[in-house]
C-alpha positions as CSV (number, residue, x, y, z in Angstrom):
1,X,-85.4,-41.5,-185.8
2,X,-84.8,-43.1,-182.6
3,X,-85.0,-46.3,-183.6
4,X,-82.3,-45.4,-186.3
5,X,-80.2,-44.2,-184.1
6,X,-80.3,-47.6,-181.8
7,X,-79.8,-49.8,-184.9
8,X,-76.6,-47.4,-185.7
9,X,-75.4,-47.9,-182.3
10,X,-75.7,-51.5,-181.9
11,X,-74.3,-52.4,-185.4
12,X,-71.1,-50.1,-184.1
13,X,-70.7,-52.1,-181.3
14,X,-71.1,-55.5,-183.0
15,X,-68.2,-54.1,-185.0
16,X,-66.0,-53.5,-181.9
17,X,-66.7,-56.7,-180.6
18,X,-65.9,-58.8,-183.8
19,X,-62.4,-56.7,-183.5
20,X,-62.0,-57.2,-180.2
21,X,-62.4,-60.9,-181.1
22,X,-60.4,-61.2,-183.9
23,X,-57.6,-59.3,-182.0
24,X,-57.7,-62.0,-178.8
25,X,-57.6,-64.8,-181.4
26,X,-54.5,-63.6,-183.8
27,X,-52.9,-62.4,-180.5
28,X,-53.5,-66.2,-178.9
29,X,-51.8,-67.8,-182.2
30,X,-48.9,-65.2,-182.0
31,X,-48.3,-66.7,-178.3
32,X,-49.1,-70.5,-179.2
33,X,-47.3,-70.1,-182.7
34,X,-44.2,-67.9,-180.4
35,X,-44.3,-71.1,-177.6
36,X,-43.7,-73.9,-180.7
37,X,-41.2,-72.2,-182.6
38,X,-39.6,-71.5,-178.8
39,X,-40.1,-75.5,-178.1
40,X,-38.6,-76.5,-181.7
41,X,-35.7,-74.2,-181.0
42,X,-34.9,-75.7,-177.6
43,X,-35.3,-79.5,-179.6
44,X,-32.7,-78.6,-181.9
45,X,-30.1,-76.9,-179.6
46,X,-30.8,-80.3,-177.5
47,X,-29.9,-82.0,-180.7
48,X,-26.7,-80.6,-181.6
49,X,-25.7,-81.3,-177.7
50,X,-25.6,-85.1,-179.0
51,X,-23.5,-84.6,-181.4
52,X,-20.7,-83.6,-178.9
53,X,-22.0,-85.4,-175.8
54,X,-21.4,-88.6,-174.7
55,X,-24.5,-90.5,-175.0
56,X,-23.9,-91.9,-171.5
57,X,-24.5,-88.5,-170.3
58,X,-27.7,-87.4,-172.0
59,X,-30.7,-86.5,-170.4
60,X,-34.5,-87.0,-171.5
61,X,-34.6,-84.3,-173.6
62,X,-31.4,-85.0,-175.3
63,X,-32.7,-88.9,-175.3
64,X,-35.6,-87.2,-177.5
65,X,-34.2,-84.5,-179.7
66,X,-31.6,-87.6,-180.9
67,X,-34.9,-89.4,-181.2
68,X,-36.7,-87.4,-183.4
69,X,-33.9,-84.7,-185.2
70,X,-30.9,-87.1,-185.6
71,X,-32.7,-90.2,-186.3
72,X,-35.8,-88.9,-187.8
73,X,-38.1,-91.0,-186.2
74,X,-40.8,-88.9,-183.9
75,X,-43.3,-91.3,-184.8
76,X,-41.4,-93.2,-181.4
77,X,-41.4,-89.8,-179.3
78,X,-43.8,-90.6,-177.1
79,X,-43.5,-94.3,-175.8
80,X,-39.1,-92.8,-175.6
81,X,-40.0,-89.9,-172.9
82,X,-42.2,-92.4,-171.2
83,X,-39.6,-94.9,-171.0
84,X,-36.6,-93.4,-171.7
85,X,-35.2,-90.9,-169.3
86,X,-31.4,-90.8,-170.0
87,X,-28.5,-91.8,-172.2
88,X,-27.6,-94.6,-169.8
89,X,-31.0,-96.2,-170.3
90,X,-31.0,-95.6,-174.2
91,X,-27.0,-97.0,-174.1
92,X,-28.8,-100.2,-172.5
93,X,-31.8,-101.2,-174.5
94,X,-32.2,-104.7,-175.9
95,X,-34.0,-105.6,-179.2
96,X,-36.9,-107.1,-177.4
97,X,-36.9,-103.5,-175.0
98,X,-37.3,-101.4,-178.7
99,X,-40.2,-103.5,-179.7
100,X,-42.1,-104.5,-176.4
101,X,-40.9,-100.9,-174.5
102,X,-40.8,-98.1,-177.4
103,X,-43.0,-100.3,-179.3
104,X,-40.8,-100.2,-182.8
105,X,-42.6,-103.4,-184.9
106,X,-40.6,-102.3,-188.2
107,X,-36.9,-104.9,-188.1
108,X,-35.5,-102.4,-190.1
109,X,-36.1,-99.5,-187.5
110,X,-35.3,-101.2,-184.3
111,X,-31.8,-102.3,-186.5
112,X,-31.1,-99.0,-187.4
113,X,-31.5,-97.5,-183.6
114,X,-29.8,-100.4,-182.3
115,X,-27.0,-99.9,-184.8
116,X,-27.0,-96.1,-183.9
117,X,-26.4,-97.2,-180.0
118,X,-23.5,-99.4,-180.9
119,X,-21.7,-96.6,-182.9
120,X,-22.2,-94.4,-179.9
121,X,-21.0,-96.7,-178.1
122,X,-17.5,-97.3,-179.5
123,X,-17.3,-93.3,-179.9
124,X,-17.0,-93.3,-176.1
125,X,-14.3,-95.2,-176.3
126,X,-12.6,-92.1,-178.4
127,X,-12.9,-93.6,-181.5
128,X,-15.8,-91.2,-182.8
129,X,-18.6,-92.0,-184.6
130,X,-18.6,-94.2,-187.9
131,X,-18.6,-92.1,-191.2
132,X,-22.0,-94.1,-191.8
133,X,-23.6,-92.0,-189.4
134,X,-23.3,-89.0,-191.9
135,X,-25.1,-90.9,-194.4
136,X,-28.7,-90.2,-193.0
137,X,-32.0,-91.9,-194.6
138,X,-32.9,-88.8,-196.7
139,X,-29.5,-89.2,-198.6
140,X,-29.9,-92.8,-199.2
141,X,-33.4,-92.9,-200.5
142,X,-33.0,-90.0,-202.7
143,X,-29.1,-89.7,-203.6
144,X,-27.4,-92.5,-203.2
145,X,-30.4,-94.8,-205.0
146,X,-30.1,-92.3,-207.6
147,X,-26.5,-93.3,-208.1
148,X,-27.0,-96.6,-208.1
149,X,-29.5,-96.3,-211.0
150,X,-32.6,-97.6,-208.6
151,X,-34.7,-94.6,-207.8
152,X,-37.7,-96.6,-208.1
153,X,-36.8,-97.7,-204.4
154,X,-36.7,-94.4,-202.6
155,X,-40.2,-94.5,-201.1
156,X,-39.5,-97.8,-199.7
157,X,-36.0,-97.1,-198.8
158,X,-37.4,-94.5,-197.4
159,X,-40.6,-95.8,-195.2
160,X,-38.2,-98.0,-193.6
161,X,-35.5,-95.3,-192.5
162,X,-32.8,-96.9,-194.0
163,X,-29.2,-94.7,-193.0
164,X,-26.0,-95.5,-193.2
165,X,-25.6,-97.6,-191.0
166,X,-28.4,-99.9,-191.9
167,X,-26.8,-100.0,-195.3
168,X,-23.6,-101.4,-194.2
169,X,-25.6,-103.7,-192.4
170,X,-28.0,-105.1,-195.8
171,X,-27.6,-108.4,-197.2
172,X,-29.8,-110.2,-200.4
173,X,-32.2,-112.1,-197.6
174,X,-32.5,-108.3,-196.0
175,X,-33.8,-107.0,-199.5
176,X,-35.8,-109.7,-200.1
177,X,-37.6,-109.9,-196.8
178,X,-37.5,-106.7,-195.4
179,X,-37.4,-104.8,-198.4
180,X,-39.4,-106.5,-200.8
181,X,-36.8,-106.6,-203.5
182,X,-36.9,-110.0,-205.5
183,X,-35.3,-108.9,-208.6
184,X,-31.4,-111.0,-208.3
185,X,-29.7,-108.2,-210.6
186,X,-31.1,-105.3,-208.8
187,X,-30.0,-106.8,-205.0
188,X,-26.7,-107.6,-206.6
189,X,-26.4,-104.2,-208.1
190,X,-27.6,-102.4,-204.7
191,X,-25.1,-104.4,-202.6
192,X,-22.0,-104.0,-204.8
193,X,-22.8,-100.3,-204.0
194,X,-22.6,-100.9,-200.8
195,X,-19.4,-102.4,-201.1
196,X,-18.0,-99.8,-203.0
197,X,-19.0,-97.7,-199.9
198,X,-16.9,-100.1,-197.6
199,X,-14.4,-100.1,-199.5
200,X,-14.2,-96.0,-198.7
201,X,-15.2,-96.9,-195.2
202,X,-18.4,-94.5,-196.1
203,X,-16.2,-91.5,-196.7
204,X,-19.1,-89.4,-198.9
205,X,-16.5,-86.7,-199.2
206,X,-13.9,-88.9,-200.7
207,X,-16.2,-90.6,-203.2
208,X,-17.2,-87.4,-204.3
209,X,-13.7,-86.3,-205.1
210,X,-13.0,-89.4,-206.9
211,X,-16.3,-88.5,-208.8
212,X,-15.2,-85.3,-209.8
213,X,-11.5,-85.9,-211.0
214,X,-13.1,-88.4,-213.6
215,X,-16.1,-86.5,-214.6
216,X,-14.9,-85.5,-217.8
217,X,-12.3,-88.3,-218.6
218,X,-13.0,-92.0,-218.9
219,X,-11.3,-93.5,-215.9
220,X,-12.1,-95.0,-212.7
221,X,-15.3,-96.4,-213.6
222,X,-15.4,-98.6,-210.4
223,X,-16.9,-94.8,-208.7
224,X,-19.0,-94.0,-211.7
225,X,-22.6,-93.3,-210.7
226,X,-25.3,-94.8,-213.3
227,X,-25.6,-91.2,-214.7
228,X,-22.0,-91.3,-215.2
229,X,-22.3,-94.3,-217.1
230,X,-24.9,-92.9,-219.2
231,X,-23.3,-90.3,-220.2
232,X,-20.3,-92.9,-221.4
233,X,-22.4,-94.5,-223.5
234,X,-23.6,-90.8,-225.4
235,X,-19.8,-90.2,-225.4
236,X,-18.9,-93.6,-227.6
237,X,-22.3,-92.4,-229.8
238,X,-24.6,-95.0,-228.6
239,X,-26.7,-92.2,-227.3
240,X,-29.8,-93.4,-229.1
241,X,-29.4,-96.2,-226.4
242,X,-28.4,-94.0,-223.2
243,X,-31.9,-94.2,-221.8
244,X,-32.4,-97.5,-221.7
245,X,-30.4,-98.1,-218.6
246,X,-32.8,-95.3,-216.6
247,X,-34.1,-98.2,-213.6
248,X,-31.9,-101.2,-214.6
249,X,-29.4,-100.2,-211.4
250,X,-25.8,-100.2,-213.8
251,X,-23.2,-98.5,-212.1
252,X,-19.3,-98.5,-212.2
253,X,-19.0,-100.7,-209.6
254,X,-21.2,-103.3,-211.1
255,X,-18.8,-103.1,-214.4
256,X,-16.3,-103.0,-212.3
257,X,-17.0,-106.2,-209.7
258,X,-19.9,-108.4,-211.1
259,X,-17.8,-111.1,-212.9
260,X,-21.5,-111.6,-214.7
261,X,-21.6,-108.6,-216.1
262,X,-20.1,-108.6,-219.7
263,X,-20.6,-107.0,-223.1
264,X,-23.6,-109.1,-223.7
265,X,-25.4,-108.0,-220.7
266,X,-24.4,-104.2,-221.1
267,X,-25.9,-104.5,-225.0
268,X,-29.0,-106.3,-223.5
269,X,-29.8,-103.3,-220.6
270,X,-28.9,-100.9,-223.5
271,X,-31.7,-102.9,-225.5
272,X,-28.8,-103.1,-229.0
273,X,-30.5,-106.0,-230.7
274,X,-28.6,-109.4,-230.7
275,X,-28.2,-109.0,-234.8
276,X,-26.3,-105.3,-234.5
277,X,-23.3,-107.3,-234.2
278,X,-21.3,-104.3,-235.4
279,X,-23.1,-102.3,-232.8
280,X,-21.8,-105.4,-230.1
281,X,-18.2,-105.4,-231.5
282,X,-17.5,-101.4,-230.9
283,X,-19.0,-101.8,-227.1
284,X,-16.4,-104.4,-226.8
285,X,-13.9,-102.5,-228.0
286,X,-14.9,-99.4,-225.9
287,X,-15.1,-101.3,-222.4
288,X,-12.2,-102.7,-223.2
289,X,-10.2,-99.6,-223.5
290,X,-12.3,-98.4,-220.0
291,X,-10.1,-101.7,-219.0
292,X,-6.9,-100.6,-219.5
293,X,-5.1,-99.7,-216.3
294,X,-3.3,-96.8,-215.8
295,X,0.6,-96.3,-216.2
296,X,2.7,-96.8,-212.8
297,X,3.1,-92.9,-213.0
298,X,-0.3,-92.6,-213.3
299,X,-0.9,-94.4,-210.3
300,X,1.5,-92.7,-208.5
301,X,0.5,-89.4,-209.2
302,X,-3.4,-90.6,-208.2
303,X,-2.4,-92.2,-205.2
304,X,-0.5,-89.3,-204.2
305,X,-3.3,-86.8,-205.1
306,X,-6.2,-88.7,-203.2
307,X,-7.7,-87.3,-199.6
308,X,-7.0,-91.3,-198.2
309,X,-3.8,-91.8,-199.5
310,X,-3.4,-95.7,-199.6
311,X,-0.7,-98.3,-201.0
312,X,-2.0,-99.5,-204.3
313,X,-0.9,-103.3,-203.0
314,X,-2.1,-102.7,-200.1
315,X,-5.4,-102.2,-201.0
316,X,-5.6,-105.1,-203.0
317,X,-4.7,-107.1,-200.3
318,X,-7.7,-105.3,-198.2
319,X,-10.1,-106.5,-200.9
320,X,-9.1,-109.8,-201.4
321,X,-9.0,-109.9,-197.4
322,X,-12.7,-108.9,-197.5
323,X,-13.6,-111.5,-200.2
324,X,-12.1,-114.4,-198.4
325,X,-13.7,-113.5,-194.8
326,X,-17.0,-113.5,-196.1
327,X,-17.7,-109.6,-195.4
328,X,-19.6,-108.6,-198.3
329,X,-23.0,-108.9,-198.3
330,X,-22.5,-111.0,-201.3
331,X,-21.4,-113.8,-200.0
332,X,-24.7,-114.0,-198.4
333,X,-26.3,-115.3,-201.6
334,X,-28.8,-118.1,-201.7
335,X,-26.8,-119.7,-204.9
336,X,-23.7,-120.4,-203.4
337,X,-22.3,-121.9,-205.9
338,X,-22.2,-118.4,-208.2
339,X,-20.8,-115.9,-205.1
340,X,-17.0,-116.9,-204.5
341,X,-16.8,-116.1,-208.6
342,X,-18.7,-113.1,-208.3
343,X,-16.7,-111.9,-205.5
344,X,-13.2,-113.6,-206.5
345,X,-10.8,-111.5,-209.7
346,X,-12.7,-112.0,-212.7
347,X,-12.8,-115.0,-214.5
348,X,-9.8,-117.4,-215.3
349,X,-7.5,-114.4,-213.8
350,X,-7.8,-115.5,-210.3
351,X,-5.2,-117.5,-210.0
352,X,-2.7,-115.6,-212.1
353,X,-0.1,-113.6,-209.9
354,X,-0.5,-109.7,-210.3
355,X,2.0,-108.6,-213.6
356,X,0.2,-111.4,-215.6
357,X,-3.2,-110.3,-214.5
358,X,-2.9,-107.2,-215.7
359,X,-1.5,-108.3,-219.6
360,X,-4.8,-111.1,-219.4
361,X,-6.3,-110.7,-223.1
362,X,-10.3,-110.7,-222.4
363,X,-12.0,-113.9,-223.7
364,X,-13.4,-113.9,-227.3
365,X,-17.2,-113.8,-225.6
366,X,-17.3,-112.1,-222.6
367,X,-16.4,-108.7,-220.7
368,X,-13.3,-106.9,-221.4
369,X,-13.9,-105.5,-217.6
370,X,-12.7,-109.0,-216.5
371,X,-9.0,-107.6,-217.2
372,X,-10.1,-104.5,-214.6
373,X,-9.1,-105.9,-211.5
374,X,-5.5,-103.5,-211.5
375,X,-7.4,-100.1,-212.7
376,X,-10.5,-100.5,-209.8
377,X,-7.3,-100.1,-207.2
378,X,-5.5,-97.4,-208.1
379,X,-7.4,-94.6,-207.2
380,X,-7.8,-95.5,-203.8
């Protein structure tokens, strides 16, 4: 009876204990979890102050909330708080200080913080930072690449951090090298997104605007996302061959810019074989009506209407400006030879002044988007 008794006793106080235990423990994670979601708090209030702060003016923990929140790059935390310790140090950092001091290897990173320093830099000069800087690496990987009709990039788009800034920055030998994209059509598809982007000096909001207005009507291809032109081709009942251009990277712009890129390479990314050549003549006949530009009423009222109201000539000016300086990342092309056409007005149109390059009649073989240098300007 005794010894009954004892084992009852001790098997109650085993039970305390293991309470007892358990209690300390859950109580010690409440504290530690309490103290991290404290810390993480006091990161992100730290960086929201850089968003309105000169950067001249930050101090460690700013220098490492921007670090990590903003830029998304904590992987560099560390090595930054041991050898970082305000704004003023951050505003003065070299290339060869990113790789030997924070230890950034990647180009690619050590571009896009260096980029990110030079915006911040001109915004202390009142000028506030670039629209690019919206446009973080999350977006590009996932949306933009998506628009583009290249999603099969996003992880590596992705691994190297690429925002908007970076993006402005891209030319082919950057894709090639850095990005491991060898595939001419797909660089050439990726950077005449990226000049559709300059040419909307990275507004995201205005893009999307010009997106919506021609969701459901078949103008202003020059914005049309690859999904957008998917669902053009369902719309002129080639739907059977809508698919096909998942991957392949065509967008409006490309219609739109790539002097290349005629009826005969739109049939071959829709896979129509060569001997549908009734199939061939109605996608002629279809991107040239997407050709047509609009009435001068039209482009009033669009002009008017849009959130960047510019001058339909003066925009045209702006482009050709941006063709001859050699600003598009196109004109970084190994080939030479093929950029100043595939930057220039389409085809035998160049030269022509602008009433007669609007009435050009398209070539027998070839794209009817070579008469669309007038409609990719008036929406602008």
């Amino acid at each position: 009876m005794v010894g009954f008794a004892c084992s009852l006793f001790f098997s109650m106080l085993r039970r305390i204990s293991s309470s007892w235990i358990r209690w300390f423990d859950s109580d010690s994670l409440t504290q530690q979890s309490l103290s991290d979601g404290e810390e993480q708090l006091d990161r992100l209030q730290q960086a929201e102050l850089t968003r309105n702060t000169c950067m001249s003016l930050w101090r460690a923990g700013a220098v490492q909330a921007w670090l990590e929140v903003v830029m998304g790059m904590p992987m560099y935390i560390r090595a930054c708080s041991e050898n970082v310790k305000s704004g003023k140090v951050l505003l003065g950092l070299t290339d060869d200080d990113l790789e030997l001091g924070l230890g950034i290897s990647n180009p690619i990173h050590r571009r896009k913080i260096r980029l990110a320093i030079e915006d911040y830099r001109r915004a202390e000069g009142d000028q506030g930072l670039s629209k690019a800087s919206e446009m973080d690496h999350h977006w590009v990987a996932t949306s933009w690449l998506s628009d583009v009709g290249l999603p099969q990039y996003s992880q590596t788009f992705q691994s190297h951090l690429v925002d908007g800034r970076v993006l402005n920055s891209l030319n082919r030998r950057d894709l090639e090298r850095f990005l491991n994209i060898s595939d001419q059509f797909h660089q050439t598809s990726l950077l005449l997104g990226i000049q559709l982007l300059q040419m909307l000096s990275f507004d995201k909001e205005a893009l999307q605007a010009r997106r919506t207005k021609c969701e459901h009507q078949n103008r202003d291809p020059i914005v049309w996302t690859c999904h957008r032109v998917m669902k053009w081709i369902r719309d002129i009942d080639l739907k059977e061959f809508a698919d096909n251009l998942q991957g392949k990277g065509i967008h409006g712009a490309v219609m739109a810019l790539d002097q290349s890129f005629d009826t005969d390479a739109m049939a071959k990314a829709l896979g129509i074989p060569s001997n549908k050549h009734m199939l061939h003549r109605h996608l002629y006949e279809e991107m040239k009506s997407l050709a047509v530009p609009l009435s001068n009423t039209e482009q009033e009222t669009e002009v008017i209407g849009c959130s960047s109201p510019v001058a339909v000539n003066r925009f045209a000016d702006e482009r050709m400006s941006i063709r001859r300086s050699g600003k598009s990342p196109l004109r970084l092309r190994a080939n030479s030879h093929s950029v100043e056409r595939s930057l220039g007005f389409h085809g035998s149109c160049s030269s022509l002044p602008r009433e007669a390059r609007v009435q050009a009649v398209p070539r027998a073989k070839g794209s009817p988007m070579h008469t669309y240098k007038s409609v990719e300007i008036t929406n602008v």
